[in-house]
C-alpha positions as a Markdown table, in Angstrom:
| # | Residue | x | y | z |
|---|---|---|---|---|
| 1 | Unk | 64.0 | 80.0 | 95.2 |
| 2 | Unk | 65.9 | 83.3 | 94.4 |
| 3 | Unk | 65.4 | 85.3 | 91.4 |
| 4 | Unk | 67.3 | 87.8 | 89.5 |
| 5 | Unk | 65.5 | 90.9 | 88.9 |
| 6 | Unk | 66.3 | 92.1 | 84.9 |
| 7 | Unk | 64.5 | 94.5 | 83.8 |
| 8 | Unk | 65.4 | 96.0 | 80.2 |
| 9 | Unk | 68.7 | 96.7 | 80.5 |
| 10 | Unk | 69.8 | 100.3 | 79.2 |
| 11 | Unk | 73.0 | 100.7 | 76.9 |
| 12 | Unk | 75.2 | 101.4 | 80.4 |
| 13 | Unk | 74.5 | 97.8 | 81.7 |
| 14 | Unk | 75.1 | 96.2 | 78.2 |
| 15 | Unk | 78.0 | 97.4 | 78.2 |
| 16 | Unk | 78.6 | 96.4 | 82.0 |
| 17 | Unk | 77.3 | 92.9 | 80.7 |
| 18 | Unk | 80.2 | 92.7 | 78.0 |
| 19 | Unk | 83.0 | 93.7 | 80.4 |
| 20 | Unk | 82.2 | 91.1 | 83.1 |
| 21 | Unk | 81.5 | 88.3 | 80.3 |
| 22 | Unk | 84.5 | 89.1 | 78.8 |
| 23 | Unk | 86.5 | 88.8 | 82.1 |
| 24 | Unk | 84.8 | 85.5 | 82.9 |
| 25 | Unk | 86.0 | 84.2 | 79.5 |
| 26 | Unk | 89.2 | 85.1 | 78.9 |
| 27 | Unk | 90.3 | 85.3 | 82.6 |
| 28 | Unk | 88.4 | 82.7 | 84.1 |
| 29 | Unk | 89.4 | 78.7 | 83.5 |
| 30 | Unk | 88.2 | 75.4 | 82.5 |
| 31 | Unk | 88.4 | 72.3 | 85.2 |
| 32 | Unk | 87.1 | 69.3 | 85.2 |
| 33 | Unk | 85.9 | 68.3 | 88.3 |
| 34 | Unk | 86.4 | 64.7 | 89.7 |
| 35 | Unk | 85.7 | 63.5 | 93.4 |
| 36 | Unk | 88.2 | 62.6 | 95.6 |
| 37 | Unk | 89.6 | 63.6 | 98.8 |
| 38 | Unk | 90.1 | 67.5 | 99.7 |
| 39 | Unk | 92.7 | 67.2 | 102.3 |
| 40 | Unk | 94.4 | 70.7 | 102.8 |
| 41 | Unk | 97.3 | 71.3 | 100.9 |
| 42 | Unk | 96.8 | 67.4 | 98.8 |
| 43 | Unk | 96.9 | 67.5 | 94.9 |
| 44 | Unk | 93.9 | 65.7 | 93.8 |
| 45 | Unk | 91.5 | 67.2 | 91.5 |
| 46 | Unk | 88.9 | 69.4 | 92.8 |
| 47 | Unk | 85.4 | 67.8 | 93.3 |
| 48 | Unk | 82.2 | 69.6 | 93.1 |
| 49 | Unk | 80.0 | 70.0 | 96.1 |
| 50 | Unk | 76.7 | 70.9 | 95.4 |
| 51 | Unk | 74.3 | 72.8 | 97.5 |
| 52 | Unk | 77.2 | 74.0 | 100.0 |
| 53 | Unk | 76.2 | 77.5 | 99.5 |
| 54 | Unk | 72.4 | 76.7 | 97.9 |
| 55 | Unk | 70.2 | 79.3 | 97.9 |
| 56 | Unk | 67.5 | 77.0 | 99.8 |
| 57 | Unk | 70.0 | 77.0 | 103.1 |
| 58 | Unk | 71.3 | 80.7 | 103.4 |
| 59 | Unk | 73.9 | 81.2 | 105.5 |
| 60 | Unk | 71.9 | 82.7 | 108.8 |
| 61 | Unk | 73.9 | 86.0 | 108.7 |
| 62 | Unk | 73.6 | 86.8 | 105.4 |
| 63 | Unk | 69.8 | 87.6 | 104.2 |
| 64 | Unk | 68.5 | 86.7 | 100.8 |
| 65 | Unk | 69.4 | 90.2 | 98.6 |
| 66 | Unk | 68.4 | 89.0 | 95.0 |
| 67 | Unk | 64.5 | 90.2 | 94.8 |
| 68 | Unk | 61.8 | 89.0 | 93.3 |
| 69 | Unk | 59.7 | 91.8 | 91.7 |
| 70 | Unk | 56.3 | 90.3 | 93.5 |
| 71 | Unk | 58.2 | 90.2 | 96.8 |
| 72 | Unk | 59.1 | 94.0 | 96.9 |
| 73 | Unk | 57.3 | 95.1 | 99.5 |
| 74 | Unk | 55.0 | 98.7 | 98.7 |
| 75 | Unk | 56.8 | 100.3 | 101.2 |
| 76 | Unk | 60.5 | 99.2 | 99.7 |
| 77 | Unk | 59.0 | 100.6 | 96.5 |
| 78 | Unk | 58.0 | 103.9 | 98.1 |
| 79 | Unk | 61.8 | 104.2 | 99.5 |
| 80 | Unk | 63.5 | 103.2 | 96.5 |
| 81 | Unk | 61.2 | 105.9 | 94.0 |
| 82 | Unk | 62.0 | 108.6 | 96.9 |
| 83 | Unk | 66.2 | 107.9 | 96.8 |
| 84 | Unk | 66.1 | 108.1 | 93.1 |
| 85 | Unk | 64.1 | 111.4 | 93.5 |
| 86 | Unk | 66.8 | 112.8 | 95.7 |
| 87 | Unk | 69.6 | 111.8 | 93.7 |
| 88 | Unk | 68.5 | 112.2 | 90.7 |
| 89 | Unk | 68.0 | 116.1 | 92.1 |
| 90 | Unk | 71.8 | 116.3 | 92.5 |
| 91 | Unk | 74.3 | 117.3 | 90.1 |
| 92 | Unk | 77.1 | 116.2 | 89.0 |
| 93 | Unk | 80.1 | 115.9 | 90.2 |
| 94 | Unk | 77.6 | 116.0 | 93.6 |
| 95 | Unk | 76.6 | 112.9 | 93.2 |
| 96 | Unk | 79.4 | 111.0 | 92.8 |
| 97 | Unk | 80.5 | 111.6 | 96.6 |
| 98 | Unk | 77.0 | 109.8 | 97.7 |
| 99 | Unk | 76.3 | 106.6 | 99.0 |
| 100 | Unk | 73.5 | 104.2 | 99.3 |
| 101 | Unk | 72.7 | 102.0 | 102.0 |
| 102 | Unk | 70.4 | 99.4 | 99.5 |
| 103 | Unk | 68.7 | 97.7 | 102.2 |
| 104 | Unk | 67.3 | 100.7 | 104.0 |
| 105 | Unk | 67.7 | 103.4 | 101.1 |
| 106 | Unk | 69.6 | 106.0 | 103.4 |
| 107 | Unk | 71.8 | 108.3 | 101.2 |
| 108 | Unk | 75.2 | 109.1 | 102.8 |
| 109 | Unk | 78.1 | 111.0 | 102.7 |
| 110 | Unk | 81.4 | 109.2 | 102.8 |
| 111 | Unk | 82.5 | 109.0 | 106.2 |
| 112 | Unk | 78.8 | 108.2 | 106.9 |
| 113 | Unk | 79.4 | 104.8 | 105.1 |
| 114 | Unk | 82.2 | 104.2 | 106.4 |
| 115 | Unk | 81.3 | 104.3 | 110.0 |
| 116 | Unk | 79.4 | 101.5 | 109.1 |
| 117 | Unk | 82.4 | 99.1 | 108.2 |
| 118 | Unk | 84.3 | 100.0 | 111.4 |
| 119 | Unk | 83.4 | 96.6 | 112.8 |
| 120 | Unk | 82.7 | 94.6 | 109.4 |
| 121 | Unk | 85.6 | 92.3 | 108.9 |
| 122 | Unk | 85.8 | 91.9 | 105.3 |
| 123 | Unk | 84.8 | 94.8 | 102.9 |
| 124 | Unk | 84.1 | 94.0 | 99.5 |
| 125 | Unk | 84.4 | 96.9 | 96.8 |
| 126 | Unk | 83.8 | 95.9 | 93.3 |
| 127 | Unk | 85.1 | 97.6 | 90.2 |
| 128 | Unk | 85.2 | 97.7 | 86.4 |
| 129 | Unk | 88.9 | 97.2 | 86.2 |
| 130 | Unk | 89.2 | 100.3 | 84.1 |
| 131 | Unk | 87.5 | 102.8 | 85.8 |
| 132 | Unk | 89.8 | 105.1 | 88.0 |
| 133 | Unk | 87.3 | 106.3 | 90.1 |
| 134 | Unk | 86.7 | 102.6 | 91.1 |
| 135 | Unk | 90.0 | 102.3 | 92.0 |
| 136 | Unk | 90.5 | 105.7 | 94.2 |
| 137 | Unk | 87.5 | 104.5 | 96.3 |
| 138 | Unk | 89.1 | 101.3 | 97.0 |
| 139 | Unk | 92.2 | 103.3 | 97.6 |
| 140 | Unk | 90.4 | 105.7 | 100.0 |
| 141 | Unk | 88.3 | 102.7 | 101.9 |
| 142 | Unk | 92.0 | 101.0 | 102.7 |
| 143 | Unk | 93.4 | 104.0 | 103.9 |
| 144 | Unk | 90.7 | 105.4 | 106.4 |
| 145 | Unk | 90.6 | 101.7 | 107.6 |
| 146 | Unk | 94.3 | 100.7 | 108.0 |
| 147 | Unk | 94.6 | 104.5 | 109.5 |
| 148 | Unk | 92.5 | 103.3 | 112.6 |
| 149 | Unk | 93.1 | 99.8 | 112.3 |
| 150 | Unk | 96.9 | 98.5 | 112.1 |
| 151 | Unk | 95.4 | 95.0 | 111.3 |
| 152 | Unk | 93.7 | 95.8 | 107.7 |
| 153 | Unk | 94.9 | 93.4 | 104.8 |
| 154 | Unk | 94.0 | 93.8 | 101.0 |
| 155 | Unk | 93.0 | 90.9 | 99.4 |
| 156 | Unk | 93.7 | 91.6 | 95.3 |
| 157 | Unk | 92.2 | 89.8 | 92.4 |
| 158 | Unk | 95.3 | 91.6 | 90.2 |
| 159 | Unk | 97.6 | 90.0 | 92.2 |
| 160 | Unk | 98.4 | 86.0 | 92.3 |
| 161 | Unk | 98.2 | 83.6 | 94.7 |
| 162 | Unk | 101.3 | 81.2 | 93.4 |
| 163 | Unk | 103.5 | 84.6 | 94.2 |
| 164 | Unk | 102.5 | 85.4 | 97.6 |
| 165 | Unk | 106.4 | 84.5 | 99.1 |
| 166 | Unk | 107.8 | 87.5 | 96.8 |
| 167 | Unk | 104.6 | 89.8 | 97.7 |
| 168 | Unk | 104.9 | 89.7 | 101.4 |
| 169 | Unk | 108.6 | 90.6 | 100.7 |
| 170 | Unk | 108.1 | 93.3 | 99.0 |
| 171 | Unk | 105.6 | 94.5 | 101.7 |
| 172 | Unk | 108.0 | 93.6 | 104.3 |
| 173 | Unk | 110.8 | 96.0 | 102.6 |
| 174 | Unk | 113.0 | 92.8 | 101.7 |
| 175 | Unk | 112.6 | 93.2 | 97.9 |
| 176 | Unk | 112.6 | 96.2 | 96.2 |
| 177 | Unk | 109.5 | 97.7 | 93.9 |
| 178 | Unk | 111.9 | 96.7 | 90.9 |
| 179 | Unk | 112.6 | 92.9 | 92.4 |
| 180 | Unk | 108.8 | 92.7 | 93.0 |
| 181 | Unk | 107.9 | 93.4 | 89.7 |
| 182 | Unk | 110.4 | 90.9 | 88.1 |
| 183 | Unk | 109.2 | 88.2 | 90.2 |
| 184 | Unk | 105.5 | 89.0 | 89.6 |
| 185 | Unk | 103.6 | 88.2 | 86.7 |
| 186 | Unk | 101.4 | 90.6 | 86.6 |
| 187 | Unk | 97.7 | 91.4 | 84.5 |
| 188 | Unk | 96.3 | 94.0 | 82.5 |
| 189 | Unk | 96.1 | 97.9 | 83.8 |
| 190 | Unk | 99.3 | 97.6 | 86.3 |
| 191 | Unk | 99.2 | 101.5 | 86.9 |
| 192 | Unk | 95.4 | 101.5 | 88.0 |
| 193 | Unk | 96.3 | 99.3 | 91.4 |
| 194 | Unk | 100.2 | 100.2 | 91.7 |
| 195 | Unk | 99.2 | 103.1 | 94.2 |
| 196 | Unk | 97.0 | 100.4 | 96.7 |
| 197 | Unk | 100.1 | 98.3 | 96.0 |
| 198 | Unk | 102.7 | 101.1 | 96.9 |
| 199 | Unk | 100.5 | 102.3 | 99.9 |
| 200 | Unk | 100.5 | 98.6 | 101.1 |
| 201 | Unk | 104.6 | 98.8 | 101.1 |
| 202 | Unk | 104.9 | 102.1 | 102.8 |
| 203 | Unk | 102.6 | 100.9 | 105.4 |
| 204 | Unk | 103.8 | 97.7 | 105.8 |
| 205 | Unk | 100.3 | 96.3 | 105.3 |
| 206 | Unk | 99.7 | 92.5 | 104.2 |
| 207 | Unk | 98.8 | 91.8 | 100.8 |
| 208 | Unk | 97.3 | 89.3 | 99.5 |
| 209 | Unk | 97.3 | 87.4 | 96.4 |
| 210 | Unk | 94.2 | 85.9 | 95.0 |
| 211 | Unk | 94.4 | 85.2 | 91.4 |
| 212 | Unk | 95.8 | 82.0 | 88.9 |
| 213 | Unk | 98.3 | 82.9 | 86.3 |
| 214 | Unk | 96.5 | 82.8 | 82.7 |
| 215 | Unk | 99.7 | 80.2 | 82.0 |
| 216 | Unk | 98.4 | 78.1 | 84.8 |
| 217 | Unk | 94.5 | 78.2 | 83.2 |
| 218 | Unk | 95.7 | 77.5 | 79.9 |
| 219 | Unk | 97.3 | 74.9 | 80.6 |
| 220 | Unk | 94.3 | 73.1 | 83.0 |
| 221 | Unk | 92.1 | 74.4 | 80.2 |
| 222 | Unk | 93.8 | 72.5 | 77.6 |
| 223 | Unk | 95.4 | 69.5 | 79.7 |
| 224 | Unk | 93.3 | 68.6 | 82.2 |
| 225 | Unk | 94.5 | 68.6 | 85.5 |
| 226 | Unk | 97.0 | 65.8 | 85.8 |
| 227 | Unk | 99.7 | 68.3 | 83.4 |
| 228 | Unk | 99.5 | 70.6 | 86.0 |
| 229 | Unk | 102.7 | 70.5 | 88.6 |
| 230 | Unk | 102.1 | 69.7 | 92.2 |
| 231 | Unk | 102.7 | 73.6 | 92.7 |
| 232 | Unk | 99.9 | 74.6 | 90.4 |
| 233 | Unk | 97.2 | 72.7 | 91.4 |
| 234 | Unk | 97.8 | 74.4 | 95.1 |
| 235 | Unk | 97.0 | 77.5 | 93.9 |
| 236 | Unk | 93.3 | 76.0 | 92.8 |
| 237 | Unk | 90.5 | 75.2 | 95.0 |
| 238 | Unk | 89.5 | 72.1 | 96.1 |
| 239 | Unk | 85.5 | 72.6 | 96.8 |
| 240 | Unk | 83.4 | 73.9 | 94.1 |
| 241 | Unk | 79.6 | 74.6 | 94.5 |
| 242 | Unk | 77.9 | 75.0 | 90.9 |
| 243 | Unk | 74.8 | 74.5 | 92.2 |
| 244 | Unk | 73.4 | 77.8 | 92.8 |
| 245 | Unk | 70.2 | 78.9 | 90.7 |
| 246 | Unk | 70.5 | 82.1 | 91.2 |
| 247 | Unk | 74.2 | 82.2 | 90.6 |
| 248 | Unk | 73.7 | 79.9 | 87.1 |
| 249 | Unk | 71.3 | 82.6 | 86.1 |
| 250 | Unk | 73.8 | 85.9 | 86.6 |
| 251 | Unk | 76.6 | 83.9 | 85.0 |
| 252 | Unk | 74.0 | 83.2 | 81.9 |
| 253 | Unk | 72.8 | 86.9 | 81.3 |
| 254 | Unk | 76.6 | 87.8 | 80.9 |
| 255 | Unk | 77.0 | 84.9 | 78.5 |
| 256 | Unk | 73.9 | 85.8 | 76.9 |
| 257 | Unk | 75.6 | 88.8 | 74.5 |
| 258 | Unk | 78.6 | 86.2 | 73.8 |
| 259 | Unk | 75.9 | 83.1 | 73.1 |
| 260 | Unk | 75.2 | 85.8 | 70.2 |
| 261 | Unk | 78.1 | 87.1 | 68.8 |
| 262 | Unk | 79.1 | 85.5 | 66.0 |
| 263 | Unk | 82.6 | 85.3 | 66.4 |
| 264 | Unk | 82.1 | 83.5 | 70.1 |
| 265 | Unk | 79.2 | 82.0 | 69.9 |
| 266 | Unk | 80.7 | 78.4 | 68.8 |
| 267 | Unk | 83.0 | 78.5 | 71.8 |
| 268 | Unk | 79.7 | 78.3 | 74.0 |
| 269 | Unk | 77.7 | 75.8 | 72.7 |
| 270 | Unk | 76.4 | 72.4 | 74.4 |
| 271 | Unk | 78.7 | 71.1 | 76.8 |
| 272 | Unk | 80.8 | 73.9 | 76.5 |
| 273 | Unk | 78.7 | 76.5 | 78.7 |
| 274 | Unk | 78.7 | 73.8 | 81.0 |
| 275 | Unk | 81.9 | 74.0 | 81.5 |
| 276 | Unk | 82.3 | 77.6 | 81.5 |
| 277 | Unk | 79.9 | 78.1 | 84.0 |
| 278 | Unk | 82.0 | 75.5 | 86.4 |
| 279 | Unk | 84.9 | 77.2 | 85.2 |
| 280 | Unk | 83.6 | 80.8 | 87.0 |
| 281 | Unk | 82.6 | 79.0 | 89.7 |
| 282 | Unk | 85.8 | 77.5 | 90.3 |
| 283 | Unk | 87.3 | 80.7 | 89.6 |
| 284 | Unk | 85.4 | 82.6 | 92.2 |
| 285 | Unk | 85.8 | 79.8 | 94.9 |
| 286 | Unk | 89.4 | 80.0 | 94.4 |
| 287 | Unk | 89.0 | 83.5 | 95.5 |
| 288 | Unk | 87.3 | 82.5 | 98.4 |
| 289 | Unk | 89.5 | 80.2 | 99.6 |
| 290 | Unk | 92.4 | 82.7 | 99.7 |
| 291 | Unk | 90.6 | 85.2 | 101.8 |
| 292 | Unk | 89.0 | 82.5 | 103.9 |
| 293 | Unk | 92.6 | 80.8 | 104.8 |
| 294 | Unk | 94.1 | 84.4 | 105.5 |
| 295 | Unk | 91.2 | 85.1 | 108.1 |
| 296 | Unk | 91.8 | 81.5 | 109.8 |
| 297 | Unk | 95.0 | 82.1 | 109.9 |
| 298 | Unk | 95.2 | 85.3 | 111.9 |
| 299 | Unk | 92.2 | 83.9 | 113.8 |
| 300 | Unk | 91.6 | 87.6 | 115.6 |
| 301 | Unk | 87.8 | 89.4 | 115.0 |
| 302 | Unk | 89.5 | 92.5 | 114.9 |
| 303 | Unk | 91.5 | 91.9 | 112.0 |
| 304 | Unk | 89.8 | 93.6 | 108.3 |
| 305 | Unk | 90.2 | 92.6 | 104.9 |
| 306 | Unk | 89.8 | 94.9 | 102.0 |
| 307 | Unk | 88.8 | 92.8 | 98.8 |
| 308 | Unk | 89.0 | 94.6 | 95.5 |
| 309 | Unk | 87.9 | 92.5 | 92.4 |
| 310 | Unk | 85.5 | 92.9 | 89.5 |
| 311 | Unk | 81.8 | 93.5 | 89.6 |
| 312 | Unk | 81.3 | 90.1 | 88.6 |
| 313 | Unk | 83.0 | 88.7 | 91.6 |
| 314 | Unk | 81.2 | 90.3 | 94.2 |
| 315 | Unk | 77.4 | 91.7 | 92.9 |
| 316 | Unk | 74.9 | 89.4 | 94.8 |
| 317 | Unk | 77.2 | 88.1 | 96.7 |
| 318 | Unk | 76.5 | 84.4 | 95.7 |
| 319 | Unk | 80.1 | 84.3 | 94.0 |
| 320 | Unk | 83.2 | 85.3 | 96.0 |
| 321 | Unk | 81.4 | 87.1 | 99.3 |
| 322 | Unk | 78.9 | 84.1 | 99.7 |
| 323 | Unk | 81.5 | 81.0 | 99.4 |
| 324 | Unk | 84.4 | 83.2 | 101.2 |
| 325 | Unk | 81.6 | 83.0 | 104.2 |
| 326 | Unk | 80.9 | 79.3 | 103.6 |
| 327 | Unk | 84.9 | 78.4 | 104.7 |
| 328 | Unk | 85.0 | 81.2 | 107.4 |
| 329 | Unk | 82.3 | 83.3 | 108.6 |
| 330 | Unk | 83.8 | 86.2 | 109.0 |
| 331 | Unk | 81.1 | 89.6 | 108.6 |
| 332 | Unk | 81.4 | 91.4 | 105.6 |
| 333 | Unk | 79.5 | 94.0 | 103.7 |
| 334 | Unk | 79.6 | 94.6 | 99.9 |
| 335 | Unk | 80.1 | 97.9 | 97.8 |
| 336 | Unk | 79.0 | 97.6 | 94.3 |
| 337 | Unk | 79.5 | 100.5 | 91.5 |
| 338 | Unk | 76.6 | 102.4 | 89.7 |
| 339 | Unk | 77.8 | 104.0 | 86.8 |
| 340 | Unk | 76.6 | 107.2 | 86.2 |
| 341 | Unk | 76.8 | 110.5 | 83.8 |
| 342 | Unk | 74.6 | 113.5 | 82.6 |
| 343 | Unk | 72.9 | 111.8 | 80.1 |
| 344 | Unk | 71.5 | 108.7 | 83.3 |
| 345 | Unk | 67.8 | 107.7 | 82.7 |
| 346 | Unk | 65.9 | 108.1 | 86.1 |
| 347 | Unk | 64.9 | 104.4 | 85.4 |
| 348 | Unk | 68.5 | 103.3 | 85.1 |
| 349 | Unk | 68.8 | 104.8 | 89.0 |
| 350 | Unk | 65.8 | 103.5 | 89.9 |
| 351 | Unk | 67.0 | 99.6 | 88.3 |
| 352 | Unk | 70.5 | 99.7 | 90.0 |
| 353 | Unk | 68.8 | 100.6 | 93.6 |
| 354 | Unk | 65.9 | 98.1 | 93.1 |
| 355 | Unk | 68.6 | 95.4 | 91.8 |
| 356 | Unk | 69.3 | 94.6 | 95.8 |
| 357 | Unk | 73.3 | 93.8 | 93.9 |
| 358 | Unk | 75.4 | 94.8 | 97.3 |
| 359 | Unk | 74.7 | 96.3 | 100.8 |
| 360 | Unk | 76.1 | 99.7 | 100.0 |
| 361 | Unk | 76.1 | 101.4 | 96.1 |
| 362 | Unk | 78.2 | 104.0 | 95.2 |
| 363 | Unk | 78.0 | 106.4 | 92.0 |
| 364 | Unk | 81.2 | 107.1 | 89.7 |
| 365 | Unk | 81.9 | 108.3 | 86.2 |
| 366 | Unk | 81.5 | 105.9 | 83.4 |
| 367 | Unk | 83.8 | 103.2 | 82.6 |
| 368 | Unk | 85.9 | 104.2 | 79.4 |
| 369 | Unk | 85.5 | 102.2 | 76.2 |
| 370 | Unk | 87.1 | 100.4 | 74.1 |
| 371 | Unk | 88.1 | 103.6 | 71.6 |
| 372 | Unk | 89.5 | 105.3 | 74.5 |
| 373 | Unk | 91.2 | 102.6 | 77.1 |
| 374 | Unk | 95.0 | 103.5 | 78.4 |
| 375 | Unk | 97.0 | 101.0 | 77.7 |
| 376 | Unk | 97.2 | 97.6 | 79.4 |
| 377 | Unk | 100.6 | 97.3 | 82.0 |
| 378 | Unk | 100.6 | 100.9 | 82.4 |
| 379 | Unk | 104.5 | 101.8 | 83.3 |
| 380 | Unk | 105.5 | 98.9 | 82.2 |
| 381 | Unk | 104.7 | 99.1 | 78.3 |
């Protein structure tokens, strides 16, 4: 069995913890799973498939990344205490242009890291949806990749799957950026992804759409799934594995500070977190399903896909990575945020490179809080 390794977490991941529980929350929805058939493209409800993806039957590609603190081998240790060493000797804003390769510890420059994606199929780069810096790095990653590589996609959690006719007009130069926004519906911070979205026009590359409209899990959330239309309940998917232990136990530690709160702690109570829980999972296989379809659809090796979504999407790779794999297994590589200023505890370097939470980390400047967030739709307010 695989175990999360939590250590006591320092103010910079509780406040990491809040941001993805909120997201899983209020973003995330409610189904209730039923069996039944899962033809392509059929309207019955989802069923859930346990131990498709269970940590007991890895998928032979992708090795085990969650660590054990007993299985952390002396020499790992010795590598991981000399990184933080080294990087802890840098100053800012040095460090933020540095790169980690987590399975071997090898710190790297930029194009360094990227040398090692040129023949990875699907790059995953997590983000705090708020944090600029996350967003330029995703920016950067599509650009160097769709520079030498005509057939790079980016797959969007901001953008939604029920809407992908009106984004691959816009893409295609059918629909202006005016039409596109009218006919999109679109979520919080618009202006921190409208540049990968313009870039994506100007270069003719495909986007695509992964996300459920917040109407659409509202209404499963307090319907059920029959009230949905034919047309919403394609933009769901049909196979959901809650059966992950390792998964269960991520998605607890970021309910944990909610299970607490007074003001939300009714709303997870009993059956409730049950259903949360299946609720991310559905969430994150939905996802998986969009990027998996796209890849069997162009069926070509050489083709990459640039997957930006939150941290709590992609970290361990056990939630949108792991069951993206499951329907097509297609290579792909991770990039997961460490958050970083002047006032950064070596332990809290030493935590993030032990935590074994991607293949490649990368250091940026904190996300901003609450007090001093832009505000949400960005051009559009």
């Amino acid at each position: 069995m695989l175990l999360i390794l939590y250590p006591e977490r320092s103010k910079q991941h509780m406040y990491k913890t809040i941001l993805i529980s909120g997201a899983i929350l209020f973003g995330g929805l409610y189904l209730s799973c039923a069996s039944g058939t899962t033809k392509p493209g059929d309207t019955t409800p989802p069923k859930q498939n346990p131990g498709a993806t269970s940590p007991d039957k890895p998928h032979p590609e992708i090795p085990p990344v969650i660590m054990h603190p007993d299985k952390i081998s002396a020499e790992r240790q010795a590598a991981i205490s000399k990184a933080t060493a080294a990087l802890m000797s840098l100053k800012l804003p040095d460090l933020y242009t540095k790169y980690v390769d987590l399975a071997t510890m090898e710190i790297m420059d930029y194009d360094t890291m990227l040398g090692k994606l040129k023949n990875i199929q699907v790059i995953y780069v997590a983000e705090a949806h708020t944090n600029e810096a996350h967003h330029k790095l995703q920016g950067d990653i599509l650009k160097s990749l769709s520079q030498k590589n005509p057939k790079t996609a980016l797959a969007m959690e901001f953008l939604y799957r029920s809407k992908q006719e009106s984004i691959d007009n816009y893409t295609a130069g059918k629909i202006t950026e005016e039409e596109f926004d009218k006919t999109n519906t679109f979520g919080e911070w618009y202006h921190y992804y409208l540049p990968m979205i313009r870039y994506a026009h100007a270069n003719k590359i495909k986007l695509i759409g992964l996300n459920v409209e917040k109407n659409i899990k509202g209404k499963l959330f307090d319907s059920g799934w029959d009230k949905l239309t034919p047309e919403e309940q394609k933009v769901i998917a049909k196979d959901i594995d809650s059966s992950n232990k390792a998964h269960r136990e991520f998605v607890m530690k970021q309910f944990s500070g909610m299970m607490n709160n007074p003001m939300t702690k009714d709303m997870l109570k009993g059956p409730r977190l049950e259903r949360f829980y299946v609720m991310q999972c559905m969430w994150d296989e939905t996802f998986a399903e969009a990027i998996a379809n796209y890849l069997k659809a162009v069926n070509d090796p050489t083709a990459q896909v640039v997957v930006v979504a939150g941290s709590g999407h992609i970290e361990y790779k056990f939630n949108i990575p792991d069951r993206s794999y499951k329907r097509f297994p297609a290579p792909f590589k991770t990039l997961v945020p460490f958050e970083v200023n002047e006032n950064t505890p070596v332990a809290f370097i030493m935590e993030e490179l032990s935590s074994g939470a991607g293949d490649f980390g990368y250091f940026s400047p904190l996300s901003p809080r609450n007090d001093n967030l832009e505000l949400p739709f960005g051009r559009k307010q």
